[in-house]
C-alpha positions in Angstrom: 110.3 106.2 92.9 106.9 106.8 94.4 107.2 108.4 98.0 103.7 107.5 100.4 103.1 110.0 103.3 100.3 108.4 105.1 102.6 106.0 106.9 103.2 105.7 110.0 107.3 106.8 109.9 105.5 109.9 108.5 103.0 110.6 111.1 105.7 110.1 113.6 108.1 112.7 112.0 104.9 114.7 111.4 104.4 114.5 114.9 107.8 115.3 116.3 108.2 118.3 114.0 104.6 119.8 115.6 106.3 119.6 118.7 109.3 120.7 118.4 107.7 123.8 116.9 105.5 124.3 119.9 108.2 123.6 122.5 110.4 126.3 120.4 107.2 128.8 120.8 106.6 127.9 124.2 110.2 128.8 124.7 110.3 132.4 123.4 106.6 132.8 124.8 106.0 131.3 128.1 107.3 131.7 132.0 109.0 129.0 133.2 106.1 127.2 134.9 104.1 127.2 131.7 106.7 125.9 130.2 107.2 122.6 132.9 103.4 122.2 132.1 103.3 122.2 128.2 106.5 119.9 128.4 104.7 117.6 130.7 102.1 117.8 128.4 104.9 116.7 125.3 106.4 113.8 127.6 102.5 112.5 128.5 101.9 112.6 124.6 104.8 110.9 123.4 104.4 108.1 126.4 101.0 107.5 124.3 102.8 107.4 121.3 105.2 104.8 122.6 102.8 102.9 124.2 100.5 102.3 121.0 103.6 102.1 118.7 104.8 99.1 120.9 101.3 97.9 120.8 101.0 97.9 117.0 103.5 95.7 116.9 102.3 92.6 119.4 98.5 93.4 117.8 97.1 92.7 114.7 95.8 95.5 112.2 92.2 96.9 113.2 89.5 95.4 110.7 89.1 97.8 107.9 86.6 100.8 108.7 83.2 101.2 106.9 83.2 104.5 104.4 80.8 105.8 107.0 82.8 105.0 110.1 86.0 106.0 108.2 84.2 109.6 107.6 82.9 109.7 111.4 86.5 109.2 112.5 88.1 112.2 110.1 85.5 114.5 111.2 86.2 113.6 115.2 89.7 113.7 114.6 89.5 116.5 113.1 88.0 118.9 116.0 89.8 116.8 118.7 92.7 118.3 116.8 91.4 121.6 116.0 90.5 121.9 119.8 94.0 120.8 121.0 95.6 123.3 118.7 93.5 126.0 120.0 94.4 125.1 123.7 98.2 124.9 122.9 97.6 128.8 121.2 95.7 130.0 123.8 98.3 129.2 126.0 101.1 130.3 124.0 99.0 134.2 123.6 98.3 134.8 127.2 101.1 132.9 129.1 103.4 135.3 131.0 106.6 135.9 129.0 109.9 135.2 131.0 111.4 138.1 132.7 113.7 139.8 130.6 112.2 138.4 127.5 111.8 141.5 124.7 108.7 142.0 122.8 109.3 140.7 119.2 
């Protein structure tokens, strides 16, 4: 039995795994404050991700994309991504660490 990953059950797992790892970070890492904003953060995202999943399912599929469009898209994806990640680390390295909180 072939399994396919690029669905969109697998993105949303994907998805919810990437978060719960940064919410587990953020929770040995941050201040309390930091915290409220990254989960805010979380809840905004996954308000998107509700949104279009309902929205997928009253709309019909987006044409098929062009190679070159298709390649355009990875490579903006791609930084959009790579520039979220860095904010999320950025935040998770110089955040204040909860009172009491040992150094690991």
């Amino acid at each position: 039995m072939k399994t396919r990953l690029n669905t969109y059950t697998a993105y949303s797992i994907g998805c919810a795994g990437v978060w719960g790892v940064i919410l587990v970070l953020a929770r040995r890492r941050l201040d309390p404050q930091s915290r409220n904003a990254l989960a805010l953060v979380c809840s905004g995202w996954w308000m998107g991700w509700t949104s279009s999943t309902i929205a997928r399912i009253g709309y019909p599929p987006p044409k098929q994309l062009t190679a070159a469009a298709e390649k355009r898209l990875r490579l903006v994806s791609i930084v959009l991504v790579a520039l979220g990640l860095t904010s999320v680390i950025r935040m998770l390295a110089s955040g204040k660490r909860p009172k009491g909180a040992r150094r690991s």
